[in-house]
C-alpha positions in Angstrom: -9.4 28.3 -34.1 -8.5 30.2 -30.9 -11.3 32.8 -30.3 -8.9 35.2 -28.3 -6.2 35.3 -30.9 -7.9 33.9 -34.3 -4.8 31.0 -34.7 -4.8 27.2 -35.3 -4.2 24.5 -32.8 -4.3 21.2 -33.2 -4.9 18.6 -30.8 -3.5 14.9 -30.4 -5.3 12.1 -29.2 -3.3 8.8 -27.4 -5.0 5.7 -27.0 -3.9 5.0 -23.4 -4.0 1.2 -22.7 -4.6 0.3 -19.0 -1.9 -1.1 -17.0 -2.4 -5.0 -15.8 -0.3 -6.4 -13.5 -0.3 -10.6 -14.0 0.0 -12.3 -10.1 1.5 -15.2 -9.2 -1.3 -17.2 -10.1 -1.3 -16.2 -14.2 -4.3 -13.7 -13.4 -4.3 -10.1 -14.2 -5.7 -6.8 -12.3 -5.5 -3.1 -13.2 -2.5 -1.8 -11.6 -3.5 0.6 -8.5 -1.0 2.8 -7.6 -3.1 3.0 -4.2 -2.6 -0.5 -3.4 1.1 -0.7 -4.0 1.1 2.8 -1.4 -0.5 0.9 0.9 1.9 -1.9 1.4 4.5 0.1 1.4 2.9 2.4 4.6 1.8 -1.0 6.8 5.5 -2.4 5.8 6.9 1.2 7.5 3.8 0.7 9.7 4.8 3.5 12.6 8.2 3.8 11.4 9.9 7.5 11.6 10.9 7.8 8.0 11.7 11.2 5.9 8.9 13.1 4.2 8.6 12.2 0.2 10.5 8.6 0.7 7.3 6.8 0.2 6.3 8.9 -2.6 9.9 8.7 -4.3 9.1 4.8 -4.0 6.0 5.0 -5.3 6.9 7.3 -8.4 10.2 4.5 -9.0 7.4 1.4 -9.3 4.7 3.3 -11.8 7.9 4.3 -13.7 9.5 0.8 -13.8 5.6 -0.3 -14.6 4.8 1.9 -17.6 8.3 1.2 -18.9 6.7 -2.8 -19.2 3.4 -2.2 -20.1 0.5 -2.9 -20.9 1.9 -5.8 -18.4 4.0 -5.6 -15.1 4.7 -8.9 -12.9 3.4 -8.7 -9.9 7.3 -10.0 -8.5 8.4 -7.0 -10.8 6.8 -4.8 -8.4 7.8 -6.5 -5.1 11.7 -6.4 -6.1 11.5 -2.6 -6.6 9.9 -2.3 -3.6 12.1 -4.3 -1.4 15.0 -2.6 -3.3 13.9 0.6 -2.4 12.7 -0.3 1.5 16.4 -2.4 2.0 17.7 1.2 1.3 15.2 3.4 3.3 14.3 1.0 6.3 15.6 -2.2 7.2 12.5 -3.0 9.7 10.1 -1.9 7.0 11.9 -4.4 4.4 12.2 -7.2 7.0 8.2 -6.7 7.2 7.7 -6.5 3.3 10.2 -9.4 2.5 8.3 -11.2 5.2 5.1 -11.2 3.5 6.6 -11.0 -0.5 8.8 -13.6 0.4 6.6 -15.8 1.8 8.3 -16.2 5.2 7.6 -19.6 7.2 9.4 -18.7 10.6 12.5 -17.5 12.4 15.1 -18.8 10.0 13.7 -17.4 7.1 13.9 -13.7 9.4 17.3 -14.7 10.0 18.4 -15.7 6.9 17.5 -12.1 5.4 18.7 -10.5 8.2 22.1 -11.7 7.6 22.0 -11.0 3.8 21.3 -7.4 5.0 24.7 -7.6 6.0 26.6 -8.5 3.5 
């Protein structure tokens, strides 16, 4: 009962299930917002880029993650990422792919380079 105004409320409790994210190897971590923030900024790393992009990113990947939980892939994340960096800054997806896509020299830069084009 509310003391200012002597009505009912009533409260709901949700069991809120924490969000894993399973890697490449089969294990699982807690999915950190934080983390995924910070390879986003090192990918733009200096890069002149508009106020809110990162956080727009950011908001896209929890979305896309609570939409598959209690589990995301780890891949899952990347693709969004890449997705949204290919349309925000080509350098800063070069550098991301680089590292998500496991890149083993110049070709491989090359190689993405020209499917930027297409």
């Amino acid at each position: 009962m509310c003391p200012a105004c002597d009505q009912r409320f009533t409260t709901y409790e949700r069991a809120q299930l924490p969000l894993l994210v399973r890697k490449r190897d089969g294990d699982t971590d807690p999915f950190v917002a934080e983390k995924v923030r910070s390879g986003i900024e090192r990918a733009l790393g200096g890069r002149e880029i508009a106020a809110g992009v990162i956080d727009g990113i950011l908001e896209r990947v929890e979305a896309a993650a609570h939409d598959a939980a209690p589990e995301v892939a780890s891949e899952e994340i990347g693709r969004i990422v890449l997705d949204e960096l290919k349309r925000a800054d080509e350098v800063a997806y070069l550098r991301f792919a680089s590292v998500y896509k496991d890149f083993q020299g110049a070709q491989d830069f090359e190689k993405e380079m020209a499917a930027l084009d297409e």
